[in-house]
C-alpha positions as CSV (number, residue, x, y, z in Angstrom):
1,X,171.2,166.7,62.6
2,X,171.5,170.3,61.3
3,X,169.0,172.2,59.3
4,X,170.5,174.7,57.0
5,X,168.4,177.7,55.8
6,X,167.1,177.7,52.7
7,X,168.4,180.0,49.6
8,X,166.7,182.6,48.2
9,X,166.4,183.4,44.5
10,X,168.6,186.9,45.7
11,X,171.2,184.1,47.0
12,X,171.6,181.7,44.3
13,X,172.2,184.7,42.5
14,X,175.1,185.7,44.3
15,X,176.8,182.0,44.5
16,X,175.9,181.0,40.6
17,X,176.7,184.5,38.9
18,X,173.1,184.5,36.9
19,X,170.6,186.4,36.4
20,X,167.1,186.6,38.2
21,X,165.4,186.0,34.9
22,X,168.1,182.9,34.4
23,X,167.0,181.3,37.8
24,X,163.5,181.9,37.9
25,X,163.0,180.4,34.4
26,X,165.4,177.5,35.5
27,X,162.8,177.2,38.5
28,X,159.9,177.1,36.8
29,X,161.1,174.8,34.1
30,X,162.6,172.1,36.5
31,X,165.7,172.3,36.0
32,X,166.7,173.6,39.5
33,X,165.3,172.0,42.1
34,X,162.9,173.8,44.6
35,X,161.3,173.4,47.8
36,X,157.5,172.7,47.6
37,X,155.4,175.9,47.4
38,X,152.6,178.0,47.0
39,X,151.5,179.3,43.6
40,X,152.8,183.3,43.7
41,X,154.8,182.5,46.6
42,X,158.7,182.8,46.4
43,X,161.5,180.5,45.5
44,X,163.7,178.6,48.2
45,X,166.3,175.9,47.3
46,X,168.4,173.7,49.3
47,X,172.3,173.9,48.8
48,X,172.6,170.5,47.1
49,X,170.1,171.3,44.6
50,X,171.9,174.7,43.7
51,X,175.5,173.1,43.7
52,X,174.3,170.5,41.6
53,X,172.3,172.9,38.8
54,X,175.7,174.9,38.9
55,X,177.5,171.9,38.3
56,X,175.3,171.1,35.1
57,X,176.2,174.3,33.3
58,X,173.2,176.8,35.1
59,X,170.9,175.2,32.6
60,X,167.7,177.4,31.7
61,X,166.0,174.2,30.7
62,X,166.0,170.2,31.7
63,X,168.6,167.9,29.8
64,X,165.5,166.2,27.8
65,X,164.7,162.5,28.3
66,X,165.0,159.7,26.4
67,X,161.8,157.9,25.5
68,X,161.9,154.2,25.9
69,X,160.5,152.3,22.7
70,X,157.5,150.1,23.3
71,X,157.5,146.6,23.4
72,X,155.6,145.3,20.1
């Protein structure tokens, strides 16, 4: 099993072609994935989660969810 090193905000940067505004607010809104962390500590992603956020379009925001109806 092989670790890889997490990416910084500085790296996803580089590989997406964004902004740091773009991938902070994607951060904070949810729409790419982050490791668990501190409040005022920095940003790290894994790989998958980055490949997969680029592959959705580098979305600011989440795709919103459907709401299921009730049962009456």
């Amino acid at each position: 099993m092989t670790l890889k090193k997490p990416l910084t905000v500085a790296e996803v940067m580089a590989v997406s072609g964004r902004g740091e505004v773009r991938v902070r607010s994607a951060a904070n809104s949810g729409a790419l994935k982050h490791l668990p962390r501190n409040p005022r500590a920095r940003f790290f992603f894994t790989e998958d989660a980055v490949a997969e956020w680029i592959a959705q379009g580098s979305p600011e925001m989440p795709a919103p969810q459907r709401r299921g109806r009730r049962a009456a």
